[in-house]
C-alpha positions as CSV (number, residue, x, y, z in Angstrom):
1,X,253.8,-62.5,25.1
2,X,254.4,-63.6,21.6
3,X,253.2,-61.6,18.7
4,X,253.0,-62.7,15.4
5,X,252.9,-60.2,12.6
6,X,250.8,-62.0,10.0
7,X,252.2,-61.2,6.4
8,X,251.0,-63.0,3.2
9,X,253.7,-64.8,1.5
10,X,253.5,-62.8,-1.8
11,X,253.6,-60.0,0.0
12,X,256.7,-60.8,2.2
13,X,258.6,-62.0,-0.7
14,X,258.0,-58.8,-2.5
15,X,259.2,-56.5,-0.2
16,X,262.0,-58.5,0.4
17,X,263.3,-58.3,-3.0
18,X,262.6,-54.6,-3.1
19,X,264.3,-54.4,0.3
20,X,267.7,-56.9,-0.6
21,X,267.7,-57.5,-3.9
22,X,267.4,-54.4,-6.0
23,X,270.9,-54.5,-7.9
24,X,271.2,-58.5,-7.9
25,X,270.1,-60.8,-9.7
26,X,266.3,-62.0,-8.7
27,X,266.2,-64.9,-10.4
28,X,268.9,-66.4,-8.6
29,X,266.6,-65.1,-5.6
30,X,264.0,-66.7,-6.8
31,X,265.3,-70.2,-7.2
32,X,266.8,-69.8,-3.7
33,X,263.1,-68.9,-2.4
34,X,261.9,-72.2,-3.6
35,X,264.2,-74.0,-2.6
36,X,264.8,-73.1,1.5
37,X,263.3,-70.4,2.2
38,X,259.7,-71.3,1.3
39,X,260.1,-74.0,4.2
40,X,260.9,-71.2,6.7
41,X,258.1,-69.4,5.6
42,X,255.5,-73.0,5.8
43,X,256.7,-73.3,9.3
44,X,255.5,-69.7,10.4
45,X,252.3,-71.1,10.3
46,X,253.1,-73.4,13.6
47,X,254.5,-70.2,15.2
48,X,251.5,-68.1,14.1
49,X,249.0,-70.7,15.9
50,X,250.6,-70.1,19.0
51,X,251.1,-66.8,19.1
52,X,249.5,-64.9,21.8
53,X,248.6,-61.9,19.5
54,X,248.2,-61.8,15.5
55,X,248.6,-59.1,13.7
56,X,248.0,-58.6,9.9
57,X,251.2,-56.9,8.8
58,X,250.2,-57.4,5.0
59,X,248.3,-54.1,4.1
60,X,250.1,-51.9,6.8
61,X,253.2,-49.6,6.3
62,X,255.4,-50.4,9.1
63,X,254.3,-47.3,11.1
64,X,251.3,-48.8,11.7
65,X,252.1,-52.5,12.4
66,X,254.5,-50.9,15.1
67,X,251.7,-49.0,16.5
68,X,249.4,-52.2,17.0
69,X,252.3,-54.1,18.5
70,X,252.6,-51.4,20.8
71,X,249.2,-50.8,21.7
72,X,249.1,-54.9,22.4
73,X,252.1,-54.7,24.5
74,X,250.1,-52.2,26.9
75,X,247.1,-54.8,27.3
């Protein structure tokens, strides 16, 4: 079973800086972001299209997202 945990990009790239980047610089980040890692995050649409389960990870703490993907496991 493949879950995909459907987060917007804005959203992603947020709490990644929050979560990695707090003491460096985030402009250096940010140039980074557009140039590779936007790519990755284009290509998650591919993976989210065949993913068995989706779930929308972008206005749920983590508790919660873990919670679903449990409760989908069970099915």
């Amino acid at each position: 079973m493949a879950i995909f945990i459907d987060i917007p990009l804005d959203i992603a790239m947020a709490r990644r800086v929050i979560r990695d980047y707090h003491e460096l610089d985030v402009v250096s980040y940010m140039k980074d972001y557009l140039s590779y890692g936007r790519k990755a995050f284009e290509a998650m649409d591919r993976v989210k299209d065949s993913a068995d389960e989706v779930v929308n990870g972008g206005s749920l703490p983590v508790a919660n997202i873990m919670k679903v993907v449990k409760e989908k496991i069970r099915l």
